[in-house]
Structure formats: structure tokens, C-alpha cells
C-alpha positions, 0 to 999 in steps of 0.5 A: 469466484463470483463473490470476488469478482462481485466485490472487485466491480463493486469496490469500482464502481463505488469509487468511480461514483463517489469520486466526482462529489469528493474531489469537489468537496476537498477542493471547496475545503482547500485540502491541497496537496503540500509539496516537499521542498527538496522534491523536483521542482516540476512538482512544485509547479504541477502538483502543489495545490492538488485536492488530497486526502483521495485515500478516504475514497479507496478505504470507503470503496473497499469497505462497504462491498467487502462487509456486505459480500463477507462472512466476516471470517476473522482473517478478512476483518483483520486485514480491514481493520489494518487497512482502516487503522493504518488509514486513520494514522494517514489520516492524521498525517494528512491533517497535520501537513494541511494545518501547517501548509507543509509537507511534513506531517507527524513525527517518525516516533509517534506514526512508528509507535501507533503502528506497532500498537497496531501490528502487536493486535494484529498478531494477538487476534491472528493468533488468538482468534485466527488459528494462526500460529507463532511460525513462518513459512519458508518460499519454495520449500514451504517448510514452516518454522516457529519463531516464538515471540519473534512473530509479533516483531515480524509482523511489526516490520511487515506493517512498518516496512510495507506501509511506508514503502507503499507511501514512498512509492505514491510520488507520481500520479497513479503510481502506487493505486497502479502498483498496489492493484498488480499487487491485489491481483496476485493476493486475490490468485493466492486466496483463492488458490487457498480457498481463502474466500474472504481473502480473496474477497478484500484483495478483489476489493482493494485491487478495484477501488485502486481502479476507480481511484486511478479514473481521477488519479491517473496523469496528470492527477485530480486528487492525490491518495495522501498518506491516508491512502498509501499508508492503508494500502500498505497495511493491506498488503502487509495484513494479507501477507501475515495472514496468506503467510508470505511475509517473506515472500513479500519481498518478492511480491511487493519488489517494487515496493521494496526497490523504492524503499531500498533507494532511500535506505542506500542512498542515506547510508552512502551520503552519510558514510561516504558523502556521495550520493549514488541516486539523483534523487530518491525514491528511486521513481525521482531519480529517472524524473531527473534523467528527463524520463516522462512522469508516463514513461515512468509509470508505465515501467515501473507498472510492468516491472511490479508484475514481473515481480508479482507474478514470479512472486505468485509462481514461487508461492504455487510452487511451495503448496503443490 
């Protein structure tokens, strides 16, 4: 238990000392934040311009405690590699938008394709080297259920479904790191509920770099996380998933998440089926923006509505293993 508390204050402080001397040097680069041209308009004027790329603070944050606190047990490294690699493909996005000064980055296919080379190592490894099994675990009843080959495709929508999500959510200031750190908390309780020591140790150290981060994050923001950050903070979460087998339960755990994507995918399918949106604007977070709700009042809800959903996700998870 100390471990995991050790690294999550590490991780913290980490990201709080290094902050200041990145924001500044990403400023002196003009690494500026790219707005969306059909994005809310107070974006434009608020955020444009913001120093970005505030991801490579949090991958740093969790990295350097968690090899150094670990046993580098097998579980733990696959989900630090699936937070380094789903954060060089952020990476790259990120780099795309800066050199075109716009908000659009690489093109779906290709950060699809990487992904899914990523998510099919993920799966060999797990399995392979892991003492994972090609199977499932059913919420509540606990019951497991073998999927064959069916289980690297699983592990490809849980990378995918969760990375982009993640990144779909980071659209207001301390949104995500806010939502992600919930999420990190109820991972950090099922490890150790689990006896998963690494486990917990990574999950600790994610939740406090997404605390340091929201230091300078927070509204009005300092410097953005990019797809460089969102992306890695997805992979985490899906890699702890696949590995804590909650791929299902996911769903639950990351509801927030899964609202926020789900707003996009309904309101595409209505506008293309029946030429009405049923949003003002999607995600979901932009909708409330456009009602005139405050960007705090937003945050601060949508915070406490991830925790309902986390914590009914972490009571399911204890009912199915008791």
C-alpha cells in the first residue's frame, strides 16, 4: 500500500515541478493549441493559441516513479507501453495539426491502423507472456467466457473505443485529467483489491500526474494535454481494463467516457438518417456550453457524474469476486 501511495505523490509532484519549465518551453516554440472551425465560437477566442502538447508532461510524470517503484511484472509494462505508444500516435497527431496550423491531424485510417497493430501486441504479450487467457469475464456473475480469436478484436475496440473517447472528452479545461483521475482511483482500488501490486502502482501513478497536470490545467487552462495526452490516457485505461479483466465492465467505469462518445455516435446517425440533430452540438460537454451553462459548472458536474459511474462500476466489480 505504501508503494502505491508512494508513486501516486511521485507521479504529483513530478508533473507540478516540471510543469512551469514545459509550459515555458512550448510557449517559446509556439506549440499552440489549433481550434476546430466548427467548435463554439468562445473557443476561438479563449482557447486558440493555448501551449499544447502538456501530454508529454503526464506520460513523463507516470513513467519515471512507476519503473522505478515496480517489479516490472509483465501486467504493468503492457499497460506503460500502451500508454507511451497510444502517446506517440497522439504525438504525431499533434505534430500534424501544429505544421498545418490547423485542427485536424492524421487521417482516421492511419491512427485506426496503428492502434490496431498496437492493441493485437497488447493481446499476444498478454496472453503469451501474461498468463492472460483468450476469455472474458461477465459483470457480476463473474462467470468467464472463452472467445477464442474473438479477444484480440475485443482488445482492438477497447484501445480504439477507449483512446478516442478519452480524447473526445478533453474538450474543456481539466475535463479529462479531472474524469481520467476518478477513473485511476477505482483502477488503483481493483488492483489492490486483487493483489495486482504493479497494477496499482501504474493506476496510482496515472491518477497523480493527471493531478499535477490539472495544477496548470484547470480554468481557465495554462496548456492543453493534445491528442498526445487524451489518447495515452485512454490506452491506459483500456490496458487496465483488458489486463483487471473489466473490458465489459468498462463500460460502467468509464461511463462518462462512454456518454461523451455516444453523443457524437447519435448525433451523426440522426443527422444522417433523418437530417435533425438531437444535440446542439456534440460531444455531449458542448451541448450544456451552448445552454449557457458555465465551462466550471460543466466540469464540476460532469467530475461527479464520472464518480457515480465509477464507483457503481467498482461495487459491481466487488460483487462479482466476493
Amino acid at each position: 500500500m505504501f508503494q502505491i501511495l508512494a508513486a501516486g505523490l511521485a507521479s504529483m509532484l513530478i508533473t507540478l515541478f516540471l510543469g512551469p519549465k514545459f509550459i515555458a518551453f512550448v510557449r517559446d516554440n509556439e506549440f499552440g493549441q489549433q481550434i476546430r472551425e466548427e467548435g463554439p465560437e468562445e473557443h476561438h477566442r479563449t482557447k486558440r493559441g493555448i501551449p499544447t502538447l502538456g501530454g508529454l508532461l503526464i506520460v513523463i510524470g507516470i513513467a519515471v516513479p512507476f519503473l522505478i517503484l515496480s517489479k516490472h511484472s509483465v501486467a504493468g509494462m503492457l499497460v506503460l507501453a500502451t500508454t507511451v505508444g497510444c502517446a506517440a500516435i497522439g504525438f504525431a497527431d499533434d505534430l500534424a495539426k501544429l505544421r498545418m496550423k490547423r485542427s485536424l491531424g492524421l487521417r482516421a485510417r492511419g491512427k485506426v491502423g496503428l492502434q490496431l497493430v498496437l492493441a493485437v501486441a497488447i493481446g499476444l504479450v498478454a496472453v503469451d507472456y501474461g498468463g492472460m487467457h483468450e476469455s472474458i469475464r461477465l459483470p457480476l456473475s463473474g462467470r468467464v467466457i472463452g472467445v477464442g480469436f474473438a479477444y484480440y478484436l475485443i482488445i482492438f475496440l477497447v484501445v480504439v473505443g477507449t483512446s478516442n473517447a478519452v480524447n473526445l472528452t478533453d474538450g474543456l479545461d481539466g475535463l479529462a485529467a479531472g474524469a481520467v483521475t476518478v477513473t485511476m482511483l477505482t483502477y488503483t482500488a481493483i488492483a489492490f483489491l486483487t493483489n495486482q501490486m504493479d497494477l496499482g502502482i501504474i493506476s496510482a501513478c496515472i491518477g497523480g500526474a493527471c493531478v499535477g497536470f490539472l495544477w496548470f490545467n484547470s480554468f481557465p487552462a495554462e496548456v492543453f494535454m493534445g491528442d498526445t495526452g487524451s489518447l495515452a490516457l485512454g490506452g491506459a485505461i483500456a490496458a487496465l481494463a483488458v489486463m483487471t479483466r473489466t473490458e465489459i465492465l468498462l463500460l460502467v467505469i468509464g461511463g462518462l467516457f462512454a456518454a461523451e462518445a455516444l453523443s457524437v455516435i447519435i448525433q451523426v446517425l440522426s443527422f444522417k438518417l433523418l437530417k435533425k440533430r438531437v444535440f446542439l452540438m456534440t460531444p455531449i460537454h458542448h451541448h450544456f456550453e451552448l445552454l449557457n451553462w458555465s465551462e466550471t459548472k460543466i466540469i464540476m458536474r460532469f467530475w461527479i457524474i464520472g464518480a457515480i459511474f465509477a464507483s457503481t462500476g467498482f461495487t459491481m466489480f466487488y460483487l462479482s469476486v466476493h
